[in-house]
PyMOL Python script that loads the backbone (N, CA, C, O; Angstrom):
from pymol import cmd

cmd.read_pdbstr("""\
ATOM      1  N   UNK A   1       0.821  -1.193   0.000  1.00  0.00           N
ATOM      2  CA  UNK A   1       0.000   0.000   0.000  1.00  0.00           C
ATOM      3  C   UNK A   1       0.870   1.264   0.000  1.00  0.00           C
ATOM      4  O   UNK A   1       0.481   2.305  -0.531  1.00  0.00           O
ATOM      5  N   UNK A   2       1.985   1.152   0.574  1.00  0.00           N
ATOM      6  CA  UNK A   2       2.928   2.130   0.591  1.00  0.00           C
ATOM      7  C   UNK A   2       3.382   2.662  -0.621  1.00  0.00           C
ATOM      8  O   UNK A   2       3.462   3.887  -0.713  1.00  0.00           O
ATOM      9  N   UNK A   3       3.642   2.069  -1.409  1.00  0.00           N
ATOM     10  CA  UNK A   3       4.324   2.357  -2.823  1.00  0.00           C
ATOM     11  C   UNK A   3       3.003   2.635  -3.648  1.00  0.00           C
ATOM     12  O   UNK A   3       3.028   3.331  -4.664  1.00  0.00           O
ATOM     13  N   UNK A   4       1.850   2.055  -3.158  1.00  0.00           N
ATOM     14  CA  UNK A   4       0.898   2.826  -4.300  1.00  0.00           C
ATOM     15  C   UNK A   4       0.384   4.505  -3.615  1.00  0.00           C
ATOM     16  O   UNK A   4      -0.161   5.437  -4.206  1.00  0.00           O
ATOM     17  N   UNK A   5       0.715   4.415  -2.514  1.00  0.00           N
ATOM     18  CA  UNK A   5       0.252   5.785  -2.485  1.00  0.00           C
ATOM     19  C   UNK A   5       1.406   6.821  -2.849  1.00  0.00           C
ATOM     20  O   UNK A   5       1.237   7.969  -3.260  1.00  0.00           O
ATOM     21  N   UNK A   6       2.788   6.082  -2.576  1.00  0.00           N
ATOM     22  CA  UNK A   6       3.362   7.185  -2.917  1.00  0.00           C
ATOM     23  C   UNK A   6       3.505   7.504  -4.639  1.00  0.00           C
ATOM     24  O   UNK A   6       4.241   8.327  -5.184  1.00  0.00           O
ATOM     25  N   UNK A   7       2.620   6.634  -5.210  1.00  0.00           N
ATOM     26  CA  UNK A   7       2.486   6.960  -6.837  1.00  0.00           C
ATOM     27  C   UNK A   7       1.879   7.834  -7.012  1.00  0.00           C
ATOM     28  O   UNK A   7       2.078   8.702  -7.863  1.00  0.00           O
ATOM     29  N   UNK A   8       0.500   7.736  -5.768  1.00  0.00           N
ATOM     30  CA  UNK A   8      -0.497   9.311  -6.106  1.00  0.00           C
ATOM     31  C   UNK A   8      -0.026  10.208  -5.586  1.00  0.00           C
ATOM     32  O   UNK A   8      -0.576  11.285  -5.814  1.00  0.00           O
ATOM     33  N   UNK A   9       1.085  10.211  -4.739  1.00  0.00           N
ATOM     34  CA  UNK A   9       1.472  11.657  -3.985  1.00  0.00           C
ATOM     35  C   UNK A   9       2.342  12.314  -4.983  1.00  0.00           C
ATOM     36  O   UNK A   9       2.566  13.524  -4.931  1.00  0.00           O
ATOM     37  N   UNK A  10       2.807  11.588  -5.837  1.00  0.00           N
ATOM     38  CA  UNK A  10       3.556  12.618  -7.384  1.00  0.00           C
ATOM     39  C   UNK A  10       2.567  13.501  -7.401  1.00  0.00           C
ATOM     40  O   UNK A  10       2.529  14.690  -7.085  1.00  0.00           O
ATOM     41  N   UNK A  11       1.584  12.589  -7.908  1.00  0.00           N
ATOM     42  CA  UNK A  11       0.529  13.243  -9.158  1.00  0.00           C
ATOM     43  C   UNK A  11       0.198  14.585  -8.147  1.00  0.00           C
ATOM     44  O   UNK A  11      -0.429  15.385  -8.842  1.00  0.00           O
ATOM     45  N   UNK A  12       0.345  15.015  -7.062  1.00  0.00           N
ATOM     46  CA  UNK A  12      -0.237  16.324  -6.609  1.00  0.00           C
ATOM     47  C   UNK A  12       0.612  17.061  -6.452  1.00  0.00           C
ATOM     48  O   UNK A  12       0.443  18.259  -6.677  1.00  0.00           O
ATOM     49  N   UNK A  13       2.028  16.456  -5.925  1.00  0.00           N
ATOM     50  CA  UNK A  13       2.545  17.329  -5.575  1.00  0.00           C
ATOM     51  C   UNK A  13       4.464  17.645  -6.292  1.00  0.00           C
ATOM     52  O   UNK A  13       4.770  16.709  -7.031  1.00  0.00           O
ATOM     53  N   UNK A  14       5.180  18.312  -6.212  1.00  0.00           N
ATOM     54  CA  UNK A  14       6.718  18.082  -7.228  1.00  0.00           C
ATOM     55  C   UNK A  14       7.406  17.217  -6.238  1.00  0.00           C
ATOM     56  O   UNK A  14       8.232  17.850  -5.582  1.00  0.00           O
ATOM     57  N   UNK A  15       7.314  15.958  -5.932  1.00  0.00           N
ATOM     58  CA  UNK A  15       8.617  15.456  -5.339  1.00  0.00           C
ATOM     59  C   UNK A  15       8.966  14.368  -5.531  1.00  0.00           C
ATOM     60  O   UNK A  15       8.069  13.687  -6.029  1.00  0.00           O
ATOM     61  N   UNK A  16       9.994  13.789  -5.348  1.00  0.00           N
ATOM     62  CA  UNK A  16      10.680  12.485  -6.427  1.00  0.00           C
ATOM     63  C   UNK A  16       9.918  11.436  -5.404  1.00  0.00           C
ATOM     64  O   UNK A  16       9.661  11.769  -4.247  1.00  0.00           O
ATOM     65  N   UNK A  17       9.645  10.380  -5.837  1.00  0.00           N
ATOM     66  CA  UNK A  17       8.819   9.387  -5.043  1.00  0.00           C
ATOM     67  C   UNK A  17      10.249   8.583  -4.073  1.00  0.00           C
ATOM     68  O   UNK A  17      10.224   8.305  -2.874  1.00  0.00           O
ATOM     69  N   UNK A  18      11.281   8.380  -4.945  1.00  0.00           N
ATOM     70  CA  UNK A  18      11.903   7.363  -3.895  1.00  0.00           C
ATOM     71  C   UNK A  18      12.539   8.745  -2.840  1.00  0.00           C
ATOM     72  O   UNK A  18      13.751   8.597  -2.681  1.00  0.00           O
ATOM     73  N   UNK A  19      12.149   9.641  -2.325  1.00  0.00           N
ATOM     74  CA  UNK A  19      12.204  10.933  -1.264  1.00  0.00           C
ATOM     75  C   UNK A  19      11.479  10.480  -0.266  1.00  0.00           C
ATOM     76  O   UNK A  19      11.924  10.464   0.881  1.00  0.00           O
ATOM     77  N   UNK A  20       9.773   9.881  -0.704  1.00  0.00           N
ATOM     78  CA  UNK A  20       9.066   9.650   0.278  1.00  0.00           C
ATOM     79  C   UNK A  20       9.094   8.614   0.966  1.00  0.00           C
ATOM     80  O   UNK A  20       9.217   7.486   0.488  1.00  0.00           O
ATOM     81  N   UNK A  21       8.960   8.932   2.434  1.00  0.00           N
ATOM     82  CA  UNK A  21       9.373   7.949   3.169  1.00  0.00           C
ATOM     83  C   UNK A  21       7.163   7.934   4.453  1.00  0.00           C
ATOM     84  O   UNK A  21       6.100   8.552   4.508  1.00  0.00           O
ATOM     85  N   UNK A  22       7.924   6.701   5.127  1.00  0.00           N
ATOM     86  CA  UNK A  22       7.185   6.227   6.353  1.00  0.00           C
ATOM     87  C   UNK A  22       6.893   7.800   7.274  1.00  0.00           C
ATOM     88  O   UNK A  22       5.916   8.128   7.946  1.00  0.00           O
ATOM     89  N   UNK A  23       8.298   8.625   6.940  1.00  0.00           N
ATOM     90  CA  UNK A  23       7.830   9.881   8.055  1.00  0.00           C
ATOM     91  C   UNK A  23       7.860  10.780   7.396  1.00  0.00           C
ATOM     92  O   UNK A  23       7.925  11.867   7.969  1.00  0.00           O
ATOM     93  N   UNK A  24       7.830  10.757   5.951  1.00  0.00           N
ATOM     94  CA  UNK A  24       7.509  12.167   5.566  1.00  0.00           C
ATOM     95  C   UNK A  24       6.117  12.905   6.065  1.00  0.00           C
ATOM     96  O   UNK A  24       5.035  12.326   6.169  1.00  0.00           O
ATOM     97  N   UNK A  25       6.359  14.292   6.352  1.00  0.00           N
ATOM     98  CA  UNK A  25       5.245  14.642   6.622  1.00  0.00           C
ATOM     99  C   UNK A  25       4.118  15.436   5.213  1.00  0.00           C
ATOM    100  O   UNK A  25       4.641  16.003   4.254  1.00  0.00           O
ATOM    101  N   UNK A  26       2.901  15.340   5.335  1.00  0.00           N
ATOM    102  CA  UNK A  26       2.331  15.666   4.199  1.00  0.00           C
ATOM    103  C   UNK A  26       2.598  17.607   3.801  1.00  0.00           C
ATOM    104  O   UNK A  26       3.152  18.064   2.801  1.00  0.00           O
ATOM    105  N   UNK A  27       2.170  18.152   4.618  1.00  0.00           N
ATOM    106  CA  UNK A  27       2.244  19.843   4.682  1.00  0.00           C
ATOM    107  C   UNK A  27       3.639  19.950   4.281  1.00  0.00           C
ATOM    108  O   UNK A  27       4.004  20.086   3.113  1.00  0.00           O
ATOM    109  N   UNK A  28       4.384  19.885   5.266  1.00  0.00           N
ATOM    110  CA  UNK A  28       5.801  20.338   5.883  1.00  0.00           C
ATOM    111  C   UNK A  28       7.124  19.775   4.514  1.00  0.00           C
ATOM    112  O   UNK A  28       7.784  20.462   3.734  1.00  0.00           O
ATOM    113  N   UNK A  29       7.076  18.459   4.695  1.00  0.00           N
ATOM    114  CA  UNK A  29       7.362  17.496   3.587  1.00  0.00           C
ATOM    115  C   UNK A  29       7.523  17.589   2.206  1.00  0.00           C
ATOM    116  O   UNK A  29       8.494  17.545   1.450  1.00  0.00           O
ATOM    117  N   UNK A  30       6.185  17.743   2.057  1.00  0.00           N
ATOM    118  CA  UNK A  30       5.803  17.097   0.730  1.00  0.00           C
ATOM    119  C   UNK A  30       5.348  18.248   0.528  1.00  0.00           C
ATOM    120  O   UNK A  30       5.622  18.234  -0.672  1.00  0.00           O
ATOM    121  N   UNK A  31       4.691  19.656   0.733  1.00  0.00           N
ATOM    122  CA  UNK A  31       3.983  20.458   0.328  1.00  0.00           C
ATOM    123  C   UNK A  31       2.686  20.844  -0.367  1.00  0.00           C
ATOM    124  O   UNK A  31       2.306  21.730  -1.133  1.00  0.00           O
ATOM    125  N   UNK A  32       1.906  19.211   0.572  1.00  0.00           N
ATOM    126  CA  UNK A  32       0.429  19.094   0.232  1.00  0.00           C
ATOM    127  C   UNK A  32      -0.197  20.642   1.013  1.00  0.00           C
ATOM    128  O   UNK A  32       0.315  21.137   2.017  1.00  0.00           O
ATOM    129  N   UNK A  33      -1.382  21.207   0.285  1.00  0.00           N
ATOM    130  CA  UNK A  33      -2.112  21.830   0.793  1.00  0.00           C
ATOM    131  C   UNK A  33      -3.460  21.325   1.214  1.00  0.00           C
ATOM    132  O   UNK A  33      -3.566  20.179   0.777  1.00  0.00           O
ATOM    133  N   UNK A  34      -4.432  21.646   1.809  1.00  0.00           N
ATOM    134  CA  UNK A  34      -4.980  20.783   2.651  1.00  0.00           C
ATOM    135  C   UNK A  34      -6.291  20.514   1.081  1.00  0.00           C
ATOM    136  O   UNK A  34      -7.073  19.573   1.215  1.00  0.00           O
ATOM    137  N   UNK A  35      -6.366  21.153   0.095  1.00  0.00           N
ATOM    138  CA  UNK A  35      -7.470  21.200  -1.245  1.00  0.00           C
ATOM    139  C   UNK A  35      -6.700  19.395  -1.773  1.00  0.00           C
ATOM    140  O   UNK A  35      -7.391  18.403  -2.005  1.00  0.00           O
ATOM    141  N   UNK A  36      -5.345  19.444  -1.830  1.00  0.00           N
ATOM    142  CA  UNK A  36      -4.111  18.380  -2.333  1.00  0.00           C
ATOM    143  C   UNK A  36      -4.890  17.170  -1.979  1.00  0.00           C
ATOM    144  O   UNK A  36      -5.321  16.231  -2.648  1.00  0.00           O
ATOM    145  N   UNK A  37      -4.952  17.574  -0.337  1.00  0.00           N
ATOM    146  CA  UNK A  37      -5.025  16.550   0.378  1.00  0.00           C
ATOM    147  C   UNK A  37      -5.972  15.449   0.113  1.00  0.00           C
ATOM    148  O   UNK A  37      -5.925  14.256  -0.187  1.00  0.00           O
ATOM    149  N   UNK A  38      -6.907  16.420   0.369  1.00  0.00           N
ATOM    150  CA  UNK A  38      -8.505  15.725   0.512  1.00  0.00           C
ATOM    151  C   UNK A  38      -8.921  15.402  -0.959  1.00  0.00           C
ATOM    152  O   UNK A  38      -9.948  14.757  -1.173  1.00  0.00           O
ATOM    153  N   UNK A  39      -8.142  15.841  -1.948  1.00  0.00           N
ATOM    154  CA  UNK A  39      -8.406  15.295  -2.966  1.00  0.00           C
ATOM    155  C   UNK A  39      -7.440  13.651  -3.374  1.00  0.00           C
ATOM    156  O   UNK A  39      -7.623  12.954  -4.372  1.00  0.00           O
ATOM    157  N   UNK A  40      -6.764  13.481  -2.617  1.00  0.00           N
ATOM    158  CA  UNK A  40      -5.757  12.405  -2.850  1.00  0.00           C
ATOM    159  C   UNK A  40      -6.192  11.333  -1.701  1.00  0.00           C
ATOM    160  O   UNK A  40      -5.814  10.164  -1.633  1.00  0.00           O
ATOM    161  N   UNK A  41      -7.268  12.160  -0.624  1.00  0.00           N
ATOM    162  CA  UNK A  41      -7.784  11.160  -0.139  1.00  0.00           C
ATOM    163  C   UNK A  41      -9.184  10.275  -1.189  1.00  0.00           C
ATOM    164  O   UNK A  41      -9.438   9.071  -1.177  1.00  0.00           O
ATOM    165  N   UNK A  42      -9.840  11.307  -1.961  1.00  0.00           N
ATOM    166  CA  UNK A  42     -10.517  10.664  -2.749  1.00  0.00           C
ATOM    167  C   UNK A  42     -10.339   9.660  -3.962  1.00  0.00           C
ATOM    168  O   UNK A  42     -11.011   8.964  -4.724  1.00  0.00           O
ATOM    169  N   UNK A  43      -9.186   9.964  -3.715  1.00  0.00           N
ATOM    170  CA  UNK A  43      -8.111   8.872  -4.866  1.00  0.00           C
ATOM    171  C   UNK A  43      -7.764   7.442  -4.424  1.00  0.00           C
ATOM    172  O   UNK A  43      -7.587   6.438  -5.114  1.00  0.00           O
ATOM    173  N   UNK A  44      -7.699   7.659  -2.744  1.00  0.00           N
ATOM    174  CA  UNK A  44      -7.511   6.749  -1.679  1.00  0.00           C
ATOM    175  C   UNK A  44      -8.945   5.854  -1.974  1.00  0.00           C
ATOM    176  O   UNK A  44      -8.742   4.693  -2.329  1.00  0.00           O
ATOM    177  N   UNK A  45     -10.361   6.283  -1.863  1.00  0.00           N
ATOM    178  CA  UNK A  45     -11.297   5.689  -1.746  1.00  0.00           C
ATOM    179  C   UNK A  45     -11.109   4.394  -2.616  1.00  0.00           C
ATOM    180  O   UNK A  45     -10.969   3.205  -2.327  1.00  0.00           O
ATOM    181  N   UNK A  46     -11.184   5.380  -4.273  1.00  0.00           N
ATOM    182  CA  UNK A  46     -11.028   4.426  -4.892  1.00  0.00           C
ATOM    183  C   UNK A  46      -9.777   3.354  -5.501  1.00  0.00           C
ATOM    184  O   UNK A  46     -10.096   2.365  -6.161  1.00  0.00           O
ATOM    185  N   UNK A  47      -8.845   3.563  -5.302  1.00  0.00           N
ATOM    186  CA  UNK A  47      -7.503   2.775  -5.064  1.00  0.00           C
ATOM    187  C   UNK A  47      -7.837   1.852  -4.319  1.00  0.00           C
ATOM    188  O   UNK A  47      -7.602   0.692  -4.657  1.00  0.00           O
ATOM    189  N   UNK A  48      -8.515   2.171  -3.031  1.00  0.00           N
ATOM    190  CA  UNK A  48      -8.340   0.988  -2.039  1.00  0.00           C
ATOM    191  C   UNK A  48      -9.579   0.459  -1.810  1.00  0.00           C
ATOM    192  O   UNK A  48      -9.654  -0.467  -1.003  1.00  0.00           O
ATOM    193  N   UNK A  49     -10.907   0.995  -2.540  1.00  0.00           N
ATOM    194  CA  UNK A  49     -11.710   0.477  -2.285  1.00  0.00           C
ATOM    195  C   UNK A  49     -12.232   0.370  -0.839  1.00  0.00           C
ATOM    196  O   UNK A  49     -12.902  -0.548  -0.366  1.00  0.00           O
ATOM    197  N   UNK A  50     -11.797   1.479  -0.236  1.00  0.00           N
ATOM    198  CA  UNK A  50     -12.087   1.490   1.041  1.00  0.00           C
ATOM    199  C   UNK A  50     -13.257   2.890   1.280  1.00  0.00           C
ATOM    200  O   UNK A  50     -13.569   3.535   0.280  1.00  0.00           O
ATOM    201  N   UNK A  51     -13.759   3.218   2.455  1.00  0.00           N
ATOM    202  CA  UNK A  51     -14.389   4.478   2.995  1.00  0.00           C
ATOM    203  C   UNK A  51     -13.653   5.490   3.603  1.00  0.00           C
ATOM    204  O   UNK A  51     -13.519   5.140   4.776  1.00  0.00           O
ATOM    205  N   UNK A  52     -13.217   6.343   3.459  1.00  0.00           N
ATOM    206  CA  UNK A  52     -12.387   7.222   4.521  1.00  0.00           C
ATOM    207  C   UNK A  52     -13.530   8.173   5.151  1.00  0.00           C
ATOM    208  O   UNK A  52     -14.563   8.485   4.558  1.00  0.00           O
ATOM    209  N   UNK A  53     -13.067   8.693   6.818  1.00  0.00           N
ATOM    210  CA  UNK A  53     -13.698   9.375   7.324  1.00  0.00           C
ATOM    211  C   UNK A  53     -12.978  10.057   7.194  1.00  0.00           C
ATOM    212  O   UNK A  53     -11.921   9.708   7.718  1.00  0.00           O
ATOM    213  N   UNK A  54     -12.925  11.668   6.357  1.00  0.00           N
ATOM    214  CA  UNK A  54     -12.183  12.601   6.290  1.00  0.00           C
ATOM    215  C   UNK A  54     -11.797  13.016   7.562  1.00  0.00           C
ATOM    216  O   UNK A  54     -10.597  13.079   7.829  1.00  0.00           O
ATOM    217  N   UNK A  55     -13.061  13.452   8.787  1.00  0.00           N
ATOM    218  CA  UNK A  55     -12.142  13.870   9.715  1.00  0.00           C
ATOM    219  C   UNK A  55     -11.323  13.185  10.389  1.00  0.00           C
ATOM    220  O   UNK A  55     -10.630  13.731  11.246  1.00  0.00           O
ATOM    221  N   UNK A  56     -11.258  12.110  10.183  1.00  0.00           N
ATOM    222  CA  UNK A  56     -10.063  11.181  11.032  1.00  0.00           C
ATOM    223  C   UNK A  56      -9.019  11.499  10.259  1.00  0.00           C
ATOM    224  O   UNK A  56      -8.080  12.122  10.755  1.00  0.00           O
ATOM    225  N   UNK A  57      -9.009  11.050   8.652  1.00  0.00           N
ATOM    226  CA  UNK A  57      -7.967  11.087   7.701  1.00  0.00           C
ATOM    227  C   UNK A  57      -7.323  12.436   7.502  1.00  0.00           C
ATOM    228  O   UNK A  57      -6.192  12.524   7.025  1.00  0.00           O
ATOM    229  N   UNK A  58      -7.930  13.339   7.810  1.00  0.00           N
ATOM    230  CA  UNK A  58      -7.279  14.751   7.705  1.00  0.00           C
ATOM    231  C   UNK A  58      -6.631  15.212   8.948  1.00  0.00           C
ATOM    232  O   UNK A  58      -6.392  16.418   8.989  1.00  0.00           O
ATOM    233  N   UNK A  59      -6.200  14.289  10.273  1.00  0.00           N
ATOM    234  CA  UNK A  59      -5.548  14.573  11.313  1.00  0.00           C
ATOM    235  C   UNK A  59      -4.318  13.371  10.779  1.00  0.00           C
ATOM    236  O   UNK A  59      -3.785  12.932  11.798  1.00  0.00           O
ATOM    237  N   UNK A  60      -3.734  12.737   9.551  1.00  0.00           N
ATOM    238  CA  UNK A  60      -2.779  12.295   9.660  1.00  0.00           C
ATOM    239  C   UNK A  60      -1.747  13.009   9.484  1.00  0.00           C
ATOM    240  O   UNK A  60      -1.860  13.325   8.300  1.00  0.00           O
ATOM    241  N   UNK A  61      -0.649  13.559   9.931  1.00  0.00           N
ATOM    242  CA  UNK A  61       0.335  14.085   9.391  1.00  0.00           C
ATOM    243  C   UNK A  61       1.287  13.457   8.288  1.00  0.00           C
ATOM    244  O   UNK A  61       1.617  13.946   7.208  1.00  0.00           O
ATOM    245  N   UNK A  62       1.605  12.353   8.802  1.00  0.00           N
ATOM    246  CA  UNK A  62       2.698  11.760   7.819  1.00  0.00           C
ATOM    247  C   UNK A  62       1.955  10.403   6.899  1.00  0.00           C
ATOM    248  O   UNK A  62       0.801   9.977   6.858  1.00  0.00           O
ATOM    249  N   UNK A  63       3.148  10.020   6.262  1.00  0.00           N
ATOM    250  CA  UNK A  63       3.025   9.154   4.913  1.00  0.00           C
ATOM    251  C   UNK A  63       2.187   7.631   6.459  1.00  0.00           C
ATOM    252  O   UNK A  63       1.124   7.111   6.799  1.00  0.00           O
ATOM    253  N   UNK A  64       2.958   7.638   6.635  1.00  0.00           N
ATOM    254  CA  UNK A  64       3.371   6.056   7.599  1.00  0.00           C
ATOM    255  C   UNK A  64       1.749   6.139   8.415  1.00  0.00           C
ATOM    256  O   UNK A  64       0.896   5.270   8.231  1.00  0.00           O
ATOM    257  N   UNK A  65       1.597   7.022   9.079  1.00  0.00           N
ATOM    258  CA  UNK A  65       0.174   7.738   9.642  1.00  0.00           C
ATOM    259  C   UNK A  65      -1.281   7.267   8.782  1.00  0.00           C
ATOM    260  O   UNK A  65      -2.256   6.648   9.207  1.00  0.00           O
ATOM    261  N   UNK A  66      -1.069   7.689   7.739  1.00  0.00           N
ATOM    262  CA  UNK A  66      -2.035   7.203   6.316  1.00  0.00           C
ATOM    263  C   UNK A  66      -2.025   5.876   5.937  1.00  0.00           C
ATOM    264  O   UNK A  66      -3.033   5.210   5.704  1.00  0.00           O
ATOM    265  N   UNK A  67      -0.630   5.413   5.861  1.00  0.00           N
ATOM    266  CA  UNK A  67      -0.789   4.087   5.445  1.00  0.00           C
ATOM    267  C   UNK A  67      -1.362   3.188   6.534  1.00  0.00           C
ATOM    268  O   UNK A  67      -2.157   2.344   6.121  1.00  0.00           O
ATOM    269  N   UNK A  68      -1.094   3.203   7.967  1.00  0.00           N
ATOM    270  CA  UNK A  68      -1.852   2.605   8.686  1.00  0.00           C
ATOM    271  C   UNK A  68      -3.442   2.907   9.233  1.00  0.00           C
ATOM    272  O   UNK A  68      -4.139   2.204   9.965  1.00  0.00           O
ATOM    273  N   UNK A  69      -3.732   4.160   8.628  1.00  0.00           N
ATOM    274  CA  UNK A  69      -5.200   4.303   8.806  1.00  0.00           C
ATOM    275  C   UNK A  69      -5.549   3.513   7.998  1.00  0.00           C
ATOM    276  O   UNK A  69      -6.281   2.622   8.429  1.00  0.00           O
ATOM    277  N   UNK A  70      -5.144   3.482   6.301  1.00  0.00           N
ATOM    278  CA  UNK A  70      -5.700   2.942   5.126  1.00  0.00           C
ATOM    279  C   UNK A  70      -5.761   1.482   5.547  1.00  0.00           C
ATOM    280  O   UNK A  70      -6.873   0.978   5.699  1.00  0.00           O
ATOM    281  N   UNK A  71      -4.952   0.948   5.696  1.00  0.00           N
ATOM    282  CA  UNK A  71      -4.502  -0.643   6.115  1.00  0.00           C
ATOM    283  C   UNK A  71      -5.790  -1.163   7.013  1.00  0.00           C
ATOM    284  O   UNK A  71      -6.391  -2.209   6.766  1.00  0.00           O
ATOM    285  N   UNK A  72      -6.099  -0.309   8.038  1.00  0.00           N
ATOM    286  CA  UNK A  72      -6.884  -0.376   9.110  1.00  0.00           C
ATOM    287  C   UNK A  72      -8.388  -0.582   8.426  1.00  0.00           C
ATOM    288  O   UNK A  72      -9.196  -1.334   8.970  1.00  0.00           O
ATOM    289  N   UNK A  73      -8.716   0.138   7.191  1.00  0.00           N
ATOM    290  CA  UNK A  73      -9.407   0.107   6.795  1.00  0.00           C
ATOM    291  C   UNK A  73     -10.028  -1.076   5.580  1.00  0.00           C
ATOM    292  O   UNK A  73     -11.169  -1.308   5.182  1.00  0.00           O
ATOM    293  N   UNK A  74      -8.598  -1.700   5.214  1.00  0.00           N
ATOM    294  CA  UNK A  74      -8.814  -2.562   4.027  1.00  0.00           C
ATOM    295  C   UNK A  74      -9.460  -3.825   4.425  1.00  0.00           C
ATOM    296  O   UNK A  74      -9.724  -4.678   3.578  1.00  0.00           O
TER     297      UNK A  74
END
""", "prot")
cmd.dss("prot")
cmd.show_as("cartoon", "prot")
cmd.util.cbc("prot")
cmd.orient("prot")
């Protein structure tokens, strides 16, 4: 799950994928804005075929943070 999200975190934002790590953080990091975000969480839905509760999912800071919400969810 790790490596597919960090495929969609290109698509939003400029940074080389093998950069992203378990602790990158999304804001700080990576230079998601929070419009980035919530749109890459909707990318999440369908990638993973899962439900996200935005307000839970929008208190993750980092990569590693997400991947174990997502996981949690699959």
């Amino acid at each position: 799950m790790f490596d597919q999200l960090k495929d969609m975190i290109v698509n939003y934002v400029d940074v080389d994928a093998d950069s992203i790590t378990m602790d990158s953080r999304f804001a700080e990091d990576l230079g998601f804005n929070s419009y980035d975000y919530m749109c890459m969480l909707g990318d999440c839905e369908d990638e993973f075929d899962v439900e996200v509760d935005e307000s839970v999912a929008g208190k993750k800071k980092t990569v590693g943070e997400l991947v174990d919400y997502l996981e949690g969810l699959a």
